[in-house]
C-alpha positions in Angstrom: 169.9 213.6 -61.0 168.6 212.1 -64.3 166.5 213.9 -66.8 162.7 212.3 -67.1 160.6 212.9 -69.9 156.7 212.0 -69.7 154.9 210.8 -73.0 150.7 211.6 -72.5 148.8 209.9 -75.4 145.4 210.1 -75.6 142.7 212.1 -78.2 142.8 215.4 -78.6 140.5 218.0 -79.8 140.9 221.2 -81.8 138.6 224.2 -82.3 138.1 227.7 -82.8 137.9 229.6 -79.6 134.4 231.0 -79.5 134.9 231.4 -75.5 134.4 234.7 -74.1 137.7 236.0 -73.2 138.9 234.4 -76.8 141.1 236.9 -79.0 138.8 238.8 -81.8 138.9 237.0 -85.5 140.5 239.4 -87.4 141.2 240.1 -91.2 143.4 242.2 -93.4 144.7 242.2 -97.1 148.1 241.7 -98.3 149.3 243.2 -101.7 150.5 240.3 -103.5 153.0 242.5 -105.9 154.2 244.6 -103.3 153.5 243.2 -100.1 151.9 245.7 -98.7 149.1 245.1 -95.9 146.0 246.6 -94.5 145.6 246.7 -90.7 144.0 244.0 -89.3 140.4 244.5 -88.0 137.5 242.7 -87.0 135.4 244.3 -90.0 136.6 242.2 -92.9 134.9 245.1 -95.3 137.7 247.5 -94.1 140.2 245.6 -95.2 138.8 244.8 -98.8 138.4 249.3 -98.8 141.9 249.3 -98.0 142.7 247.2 -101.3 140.6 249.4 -103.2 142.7 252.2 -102.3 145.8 250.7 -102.8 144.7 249.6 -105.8 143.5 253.4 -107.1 147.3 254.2 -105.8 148.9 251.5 -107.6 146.6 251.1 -110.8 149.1 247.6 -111.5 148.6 245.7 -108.4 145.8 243.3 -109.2 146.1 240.7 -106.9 145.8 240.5 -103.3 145.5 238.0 -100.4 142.8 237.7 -97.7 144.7 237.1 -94.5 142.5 235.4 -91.3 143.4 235.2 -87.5 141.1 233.1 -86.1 142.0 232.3 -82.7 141.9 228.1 -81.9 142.0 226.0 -78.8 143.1 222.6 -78.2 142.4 219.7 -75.2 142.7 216.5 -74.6 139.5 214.6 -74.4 
């Protein structure tokens, strides 16, 4: 028996999946100094309140990133 392998070219297409049975966008916050990290949720505003209070905790953690899952989906044409 002899291994095969199968090469498909052709055009392909990427997206966000906006179908209905798609996974949620979600966000959450990362502290940049510590590394700490909100939740994710489908709200972004509850994770910017969650830097806020981190922030009140930790009065020197200024800088944070916004982290997005955004489900995608890809097919050939």
């Amino acid at each position: 028996m002899t291994a095969r392998t199968v090469f498909l070219f052709g055009t392909w297409t990427l997206q966000p999946d906006r179908e209905p049975d798609a996974e949620p966008v979600t966000y959450a916050m990362q502290c940049v100094v510590c590394g700490a990290e909100s939740e994710p949720d489908e709200d972004a505003a509850t994770a910017q309140s969650w830097t806020f209070r981190h922030a009140g905790r930790n009065p020197s953690h200024h800088t944070y990133r916004e982290l997005i899952t955004r489900p995608w989906r890809a097919w050939m044409r």
